[in-house]
SEBA-420706 format. One record per residue: residue number from 1; residue in three letters; y, z, x of N, C-alpha, C in turn. Coordinates in nm, 4 decimals, always signed. Example, Ala and Ser with C-alpha at 12.3 -4.5 7.8 and 13.67 -1.06 7.14 Angstrom:
2
<i 1&aa ALA&n_Y -0.5690&n_Z +0.7800&n_X +1.3190&ca_Y -0.4500&ca_Z +0.7800&ca_X +1.2300&c_Y -0.3300&c_Z +0.7800&c_X +1.3200>
<i 2&aa SER&n_Y -0.2250&n_Z +0.7080&n_X +1.2850&ca_Y -0.1060&ca_Z +0.7140&ca_X +1.3670&c_Y +0.0030&c_Z +0.7870&c_X +1.2900>
END
This chain:
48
<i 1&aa UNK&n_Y -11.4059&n_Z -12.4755&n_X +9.4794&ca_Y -11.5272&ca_Z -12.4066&ca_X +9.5201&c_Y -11.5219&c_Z -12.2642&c_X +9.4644>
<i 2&aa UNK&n_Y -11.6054&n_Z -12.2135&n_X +9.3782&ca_Y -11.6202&ca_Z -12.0987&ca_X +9.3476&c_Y -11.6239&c_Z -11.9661&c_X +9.4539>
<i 3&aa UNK&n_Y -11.6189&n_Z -11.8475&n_X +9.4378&ca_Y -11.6405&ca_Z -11.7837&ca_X +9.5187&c_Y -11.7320&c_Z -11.6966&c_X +9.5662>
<i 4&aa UNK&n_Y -11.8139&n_Z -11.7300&n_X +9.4844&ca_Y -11.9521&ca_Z -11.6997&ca_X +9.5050&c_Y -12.0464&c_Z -11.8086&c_X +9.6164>
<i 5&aa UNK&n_Y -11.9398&n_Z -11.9032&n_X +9.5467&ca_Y -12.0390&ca_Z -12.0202&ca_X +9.6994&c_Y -11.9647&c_Z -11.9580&c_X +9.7815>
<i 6&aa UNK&n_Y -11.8536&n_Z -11.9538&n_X +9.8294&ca_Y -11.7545&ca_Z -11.9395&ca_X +9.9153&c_Y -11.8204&c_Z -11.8373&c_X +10.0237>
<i 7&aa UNK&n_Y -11.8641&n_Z -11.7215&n_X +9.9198&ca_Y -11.9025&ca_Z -11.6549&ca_X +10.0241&c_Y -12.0516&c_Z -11.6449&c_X +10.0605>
<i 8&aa UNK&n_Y -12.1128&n_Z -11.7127&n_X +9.9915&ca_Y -12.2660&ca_Z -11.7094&ca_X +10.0187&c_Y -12.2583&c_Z -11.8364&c_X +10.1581>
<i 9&aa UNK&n_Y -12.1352&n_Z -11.9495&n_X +10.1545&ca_Y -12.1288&ca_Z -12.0187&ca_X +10.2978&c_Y -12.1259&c_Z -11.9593&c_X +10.4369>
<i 10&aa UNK&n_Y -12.0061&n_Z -11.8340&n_X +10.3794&ca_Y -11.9708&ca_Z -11.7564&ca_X +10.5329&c_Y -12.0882&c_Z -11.6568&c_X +10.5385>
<i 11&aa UNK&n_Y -12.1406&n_Z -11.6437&n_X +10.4972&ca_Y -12.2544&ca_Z -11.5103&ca_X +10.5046&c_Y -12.3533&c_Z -11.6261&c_X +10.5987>
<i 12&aa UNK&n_Y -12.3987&n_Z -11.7301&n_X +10.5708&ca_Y -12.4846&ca_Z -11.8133&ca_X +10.6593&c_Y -12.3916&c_Z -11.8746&c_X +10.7978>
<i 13&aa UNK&n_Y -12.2628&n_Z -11.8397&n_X +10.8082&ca_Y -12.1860&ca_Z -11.9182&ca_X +10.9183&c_Y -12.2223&c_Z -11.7913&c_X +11.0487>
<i 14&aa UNK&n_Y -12.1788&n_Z -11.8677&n_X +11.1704&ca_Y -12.2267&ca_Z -11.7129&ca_X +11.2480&c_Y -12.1650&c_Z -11.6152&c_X +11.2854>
<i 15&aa UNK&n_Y -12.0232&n_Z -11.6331&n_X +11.1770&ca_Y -11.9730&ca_Z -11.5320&ca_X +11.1901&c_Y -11.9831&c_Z -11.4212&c_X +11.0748>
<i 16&aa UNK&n_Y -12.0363&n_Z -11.5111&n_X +10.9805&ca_Y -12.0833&ca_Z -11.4087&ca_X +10.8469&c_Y -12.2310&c_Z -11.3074&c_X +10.9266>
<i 17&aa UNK&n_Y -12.3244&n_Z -11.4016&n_X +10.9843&ca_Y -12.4327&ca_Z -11.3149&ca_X +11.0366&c_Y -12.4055&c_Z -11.2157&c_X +11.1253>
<i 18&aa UNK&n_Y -12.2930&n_Z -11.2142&n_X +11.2153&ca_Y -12.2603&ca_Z -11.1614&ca_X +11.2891&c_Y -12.2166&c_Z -10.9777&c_X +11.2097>
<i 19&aa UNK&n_Y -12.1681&n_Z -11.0242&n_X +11.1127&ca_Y -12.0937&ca_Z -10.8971&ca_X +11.0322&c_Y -12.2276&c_Z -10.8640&c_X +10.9586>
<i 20&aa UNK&n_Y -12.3033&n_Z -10.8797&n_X +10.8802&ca_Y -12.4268&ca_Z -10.8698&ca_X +10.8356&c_Y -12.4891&c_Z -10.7725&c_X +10.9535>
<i 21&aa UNK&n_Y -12.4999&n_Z -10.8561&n_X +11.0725&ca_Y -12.5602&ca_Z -10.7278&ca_X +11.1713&c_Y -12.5243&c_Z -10.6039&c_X +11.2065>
<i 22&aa UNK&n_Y -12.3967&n_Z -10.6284&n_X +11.1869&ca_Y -12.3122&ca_Z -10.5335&ca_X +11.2300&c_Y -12.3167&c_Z -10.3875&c_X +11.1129>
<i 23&aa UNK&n_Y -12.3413&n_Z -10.4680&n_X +11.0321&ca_Y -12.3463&ca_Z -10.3786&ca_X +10.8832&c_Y -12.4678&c_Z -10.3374&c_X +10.8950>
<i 24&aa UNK&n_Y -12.5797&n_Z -10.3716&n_X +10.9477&ca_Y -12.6726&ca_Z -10.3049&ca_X +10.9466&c_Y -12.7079&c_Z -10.2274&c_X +11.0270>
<i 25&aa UNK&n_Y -12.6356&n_Z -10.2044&n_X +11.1659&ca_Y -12.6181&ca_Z -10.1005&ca_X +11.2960&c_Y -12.5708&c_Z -10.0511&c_X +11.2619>
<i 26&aa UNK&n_Y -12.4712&n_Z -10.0356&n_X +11.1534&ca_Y -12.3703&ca_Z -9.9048&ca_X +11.1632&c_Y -12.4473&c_Z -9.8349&c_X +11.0024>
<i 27&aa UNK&n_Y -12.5348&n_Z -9.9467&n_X +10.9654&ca_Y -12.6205&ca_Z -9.8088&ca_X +10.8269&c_Y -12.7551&c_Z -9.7325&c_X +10.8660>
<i 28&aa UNK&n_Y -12.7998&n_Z -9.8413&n_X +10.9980&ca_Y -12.9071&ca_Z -9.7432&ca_X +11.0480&c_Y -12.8435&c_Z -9.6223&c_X +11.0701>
<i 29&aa UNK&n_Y -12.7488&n_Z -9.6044&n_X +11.1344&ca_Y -12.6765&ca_Z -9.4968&ca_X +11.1958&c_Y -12.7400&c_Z -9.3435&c_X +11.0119>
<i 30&aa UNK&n_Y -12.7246&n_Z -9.1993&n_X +11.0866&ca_Y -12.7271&ca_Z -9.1052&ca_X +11.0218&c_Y -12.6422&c_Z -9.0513&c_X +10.9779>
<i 31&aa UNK&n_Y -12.5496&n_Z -9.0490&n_X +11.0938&ca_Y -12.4085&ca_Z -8.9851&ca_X +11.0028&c_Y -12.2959&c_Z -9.0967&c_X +10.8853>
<i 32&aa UNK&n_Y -12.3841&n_Z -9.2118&n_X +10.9024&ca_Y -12.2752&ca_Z -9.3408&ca_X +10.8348&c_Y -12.3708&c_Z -9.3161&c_X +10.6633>
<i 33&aa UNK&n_Y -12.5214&n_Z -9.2295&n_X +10.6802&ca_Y -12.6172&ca_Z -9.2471&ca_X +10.5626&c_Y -12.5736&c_Z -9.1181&c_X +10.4907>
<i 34&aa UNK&n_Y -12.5400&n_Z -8.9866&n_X +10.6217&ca_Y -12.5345&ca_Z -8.8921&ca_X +10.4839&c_Y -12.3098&c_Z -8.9530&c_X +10.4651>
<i 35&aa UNK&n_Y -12.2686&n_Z -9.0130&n_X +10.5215&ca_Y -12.1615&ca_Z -9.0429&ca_X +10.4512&c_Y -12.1757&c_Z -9.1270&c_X +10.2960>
<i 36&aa UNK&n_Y -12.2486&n_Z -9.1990&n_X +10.2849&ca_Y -12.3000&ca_Z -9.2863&ca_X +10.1850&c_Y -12.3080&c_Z -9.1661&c_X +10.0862>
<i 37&aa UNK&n_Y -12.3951&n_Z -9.1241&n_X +10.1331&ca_Y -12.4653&ca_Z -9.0130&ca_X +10.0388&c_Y -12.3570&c_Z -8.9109&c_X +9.9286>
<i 38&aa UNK&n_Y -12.2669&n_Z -8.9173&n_X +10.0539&ca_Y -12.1739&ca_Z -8.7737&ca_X +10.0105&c_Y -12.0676&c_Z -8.8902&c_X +9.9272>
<i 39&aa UNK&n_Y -12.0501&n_Z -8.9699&n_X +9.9179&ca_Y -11.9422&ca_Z -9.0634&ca_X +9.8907&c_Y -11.9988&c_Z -9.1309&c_X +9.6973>
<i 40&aa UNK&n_Y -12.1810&n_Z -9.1022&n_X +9.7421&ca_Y -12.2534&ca_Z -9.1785&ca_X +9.6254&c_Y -12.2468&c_Z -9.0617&c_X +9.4857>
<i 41&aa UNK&n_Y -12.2607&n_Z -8.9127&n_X +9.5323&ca_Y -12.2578&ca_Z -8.8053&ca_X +9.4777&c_Y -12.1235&c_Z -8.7844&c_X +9.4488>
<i 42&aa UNK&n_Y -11.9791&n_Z -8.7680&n_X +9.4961&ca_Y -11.9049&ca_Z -8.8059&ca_X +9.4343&c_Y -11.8252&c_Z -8.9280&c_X +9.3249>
<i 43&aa UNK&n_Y -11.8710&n_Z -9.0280&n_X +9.3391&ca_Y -11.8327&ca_Z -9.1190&ca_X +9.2459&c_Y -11.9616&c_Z -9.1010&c_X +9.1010>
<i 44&aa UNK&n_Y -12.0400&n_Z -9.0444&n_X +9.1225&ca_Y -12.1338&ca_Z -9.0231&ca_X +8.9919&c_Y -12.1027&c_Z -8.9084&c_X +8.9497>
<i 45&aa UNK&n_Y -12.0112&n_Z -8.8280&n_X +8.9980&ca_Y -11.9527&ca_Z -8.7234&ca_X +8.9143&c_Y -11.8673&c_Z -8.7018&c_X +8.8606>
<i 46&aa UNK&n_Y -11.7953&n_Z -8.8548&n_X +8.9037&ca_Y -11.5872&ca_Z -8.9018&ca_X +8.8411&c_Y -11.7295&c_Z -8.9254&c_X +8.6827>
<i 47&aa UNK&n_Y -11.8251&n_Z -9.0032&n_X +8.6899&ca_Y -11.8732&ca_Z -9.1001&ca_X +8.5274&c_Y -11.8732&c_Z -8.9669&c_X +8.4174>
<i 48&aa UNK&n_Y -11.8918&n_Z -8.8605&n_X +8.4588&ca_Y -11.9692&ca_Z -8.7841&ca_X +8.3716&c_Y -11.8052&c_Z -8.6731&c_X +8.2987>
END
């Protein structure tokens, strides 16, 4: 089984949805967005 199926199975199991949700409570969050942010602005400044 490839692993692209592999994980497109657990992403539909309910424990894949479970983490999916979870991932999305903790990006609504503000301080988890400007972390993104500050994390996205450093790695585009290692390219240059």
């Amino acid at each position: 089984m490839s692993l692209m199926h592999r994980i497109s199975t657990f992403l539909r199991s309910p424990r894949g949805q479970q983490l999916v949700e979870r991932g999305r409570r903790e990006l609504a969050k503000p301080e988890n967005q400007q972390r993104l942010k500050q994390l996205a602005t450093r790695l585009s400044s290692r390219r240059r």
